[in-house]
C-alpha positions as a LaTeX table, in Angstrom:
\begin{tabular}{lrrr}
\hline
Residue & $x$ (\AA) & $y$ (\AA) & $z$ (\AA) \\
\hline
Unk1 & 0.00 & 0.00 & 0.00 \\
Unk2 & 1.56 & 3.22 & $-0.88$ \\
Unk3 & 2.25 & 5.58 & 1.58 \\
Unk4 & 0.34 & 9.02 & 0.87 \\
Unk5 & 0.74 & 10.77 & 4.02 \\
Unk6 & 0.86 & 15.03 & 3.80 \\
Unk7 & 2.07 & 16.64 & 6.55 \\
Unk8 & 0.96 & 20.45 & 6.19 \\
Unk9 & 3.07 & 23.05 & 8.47 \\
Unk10 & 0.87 & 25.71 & 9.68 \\
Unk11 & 3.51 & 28.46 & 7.74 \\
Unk12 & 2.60 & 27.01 & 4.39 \\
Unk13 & $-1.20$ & 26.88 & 6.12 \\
Unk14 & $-1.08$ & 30.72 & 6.81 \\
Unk15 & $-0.31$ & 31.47 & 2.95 \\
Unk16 & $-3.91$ & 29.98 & 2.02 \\
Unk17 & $-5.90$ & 31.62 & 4.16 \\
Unk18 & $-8.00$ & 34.09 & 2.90 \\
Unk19 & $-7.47$ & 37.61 & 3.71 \\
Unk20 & $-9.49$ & 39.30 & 6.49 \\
Unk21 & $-9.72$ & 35.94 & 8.22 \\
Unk22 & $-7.70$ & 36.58 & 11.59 \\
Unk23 & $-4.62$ & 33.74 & 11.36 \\
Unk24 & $-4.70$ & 32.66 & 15.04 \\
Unk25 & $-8.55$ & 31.98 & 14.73 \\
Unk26 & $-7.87$ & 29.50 & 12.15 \\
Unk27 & $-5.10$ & 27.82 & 14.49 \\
Unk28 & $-7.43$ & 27.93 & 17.76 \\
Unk29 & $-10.28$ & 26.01 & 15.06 \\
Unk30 & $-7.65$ & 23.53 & 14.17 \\
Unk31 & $-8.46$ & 21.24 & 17.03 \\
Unk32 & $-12.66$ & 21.36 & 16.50 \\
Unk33 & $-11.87$ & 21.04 & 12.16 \\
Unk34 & $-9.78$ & 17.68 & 13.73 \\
Unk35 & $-12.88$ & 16.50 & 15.76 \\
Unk36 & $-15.17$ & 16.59 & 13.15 \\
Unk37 & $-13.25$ & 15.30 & 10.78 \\
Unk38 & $-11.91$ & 12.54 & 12.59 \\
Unk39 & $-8.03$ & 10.47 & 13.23 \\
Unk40 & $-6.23$ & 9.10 & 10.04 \\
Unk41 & $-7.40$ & 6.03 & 10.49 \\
Unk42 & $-11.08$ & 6.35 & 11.28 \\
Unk43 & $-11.43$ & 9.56 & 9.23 \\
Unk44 & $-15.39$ & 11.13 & 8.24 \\
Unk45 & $-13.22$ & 12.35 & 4.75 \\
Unk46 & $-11.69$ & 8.43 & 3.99 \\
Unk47 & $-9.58$ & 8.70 & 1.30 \\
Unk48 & $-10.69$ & 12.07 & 0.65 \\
Unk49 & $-7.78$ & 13.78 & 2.93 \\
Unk50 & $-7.80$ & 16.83 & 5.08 \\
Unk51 & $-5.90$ & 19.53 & 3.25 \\
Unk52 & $-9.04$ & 20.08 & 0.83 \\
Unk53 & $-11.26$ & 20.15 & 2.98 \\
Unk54 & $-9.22$ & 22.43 & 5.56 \\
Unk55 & $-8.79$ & 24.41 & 2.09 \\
Unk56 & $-12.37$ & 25.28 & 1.99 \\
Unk57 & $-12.91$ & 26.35 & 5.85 \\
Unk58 & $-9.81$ & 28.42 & 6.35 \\
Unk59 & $-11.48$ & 30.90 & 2.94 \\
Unk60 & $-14.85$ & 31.56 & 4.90 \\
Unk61 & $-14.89$ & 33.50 & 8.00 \\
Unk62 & $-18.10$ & 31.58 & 9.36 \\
Unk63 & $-16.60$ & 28.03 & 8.90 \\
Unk64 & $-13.39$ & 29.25 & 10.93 \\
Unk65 & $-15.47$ & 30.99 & 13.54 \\
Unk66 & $-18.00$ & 27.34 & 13.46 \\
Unk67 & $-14.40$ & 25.22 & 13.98 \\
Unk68 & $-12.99$ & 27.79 & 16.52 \\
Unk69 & $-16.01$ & 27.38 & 19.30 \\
Unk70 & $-16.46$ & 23.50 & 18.62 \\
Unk71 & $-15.29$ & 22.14 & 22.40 \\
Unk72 & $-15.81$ & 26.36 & 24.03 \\
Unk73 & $-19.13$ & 25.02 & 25.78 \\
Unk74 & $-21.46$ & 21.83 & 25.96 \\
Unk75 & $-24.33$ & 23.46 & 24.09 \\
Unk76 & $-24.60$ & 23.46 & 20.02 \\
Unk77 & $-25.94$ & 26.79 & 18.64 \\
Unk78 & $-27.97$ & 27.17 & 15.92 \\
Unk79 & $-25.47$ & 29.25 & 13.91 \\
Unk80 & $-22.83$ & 26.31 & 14.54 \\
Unk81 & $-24.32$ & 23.94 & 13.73 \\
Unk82 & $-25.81$ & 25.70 & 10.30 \\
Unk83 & $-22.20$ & 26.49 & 9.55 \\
Unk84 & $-20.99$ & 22.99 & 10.24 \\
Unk85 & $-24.01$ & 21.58 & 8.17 \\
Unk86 & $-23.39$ & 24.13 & 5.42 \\
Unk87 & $-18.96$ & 23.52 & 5.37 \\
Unk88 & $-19.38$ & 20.03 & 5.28 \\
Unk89 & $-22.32$ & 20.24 & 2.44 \\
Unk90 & $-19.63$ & 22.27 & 0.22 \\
Unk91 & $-16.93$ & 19.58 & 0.94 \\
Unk92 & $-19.08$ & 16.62 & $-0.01$ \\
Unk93 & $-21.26$ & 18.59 & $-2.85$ \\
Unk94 & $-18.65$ & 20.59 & $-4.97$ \\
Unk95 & $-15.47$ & 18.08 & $-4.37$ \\
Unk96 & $-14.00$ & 20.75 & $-2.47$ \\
Unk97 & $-14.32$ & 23.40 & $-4.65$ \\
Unk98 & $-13.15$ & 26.67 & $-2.38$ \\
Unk99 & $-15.79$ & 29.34 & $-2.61$ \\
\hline
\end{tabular}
């Protein structure tokens, strides 16, 4: 099995993100993109990756702020979860086309 492992630093991760989006709220969402989109192994993208989809929430403020208060509190909002539902939709829908 070939071995087809990316390992992104966060420099070359800052030069994607799309201006206006505040750099250190991407890195504070890193950890809730990485609970929703699971380990390596057991991964909700399999085979799919994580740079794409990482692609697509670090160019829209509302997906950053959705990743940056997964784990802040116990309780869901309505806005989160409609901006989780609504990244996710884009990732699956338009193969990860960034908007």
């Amino acid at each position: 099995m070939p071995d087809n492992r990316c390992i992104t630093s966060c420099a070359e991760t800052k030069n994607f993100i799309a201006p206006g989006i505040n750099t250190q709220d991407v890195f504070d969402g890193l950890i809730g993109f990485y609970a929703l989109t699971g380990c390596d192994t057991v991964s909700s993208f399999s085979s799919k990756g994580k740079w794409r989809p990482l692609q697509l929430v670090i160019k829209n403020q509302k997906y950053v702020q959705a990743m940056k208060e997964i784990g802040k509190q116990w309780v869901v909002t309505e806005e989160m979860f409609i901006a989780i539902g609504v990244c996710f939709s884009h990732v699956w829908k338009e193969r990860y086309k960034c908007e």
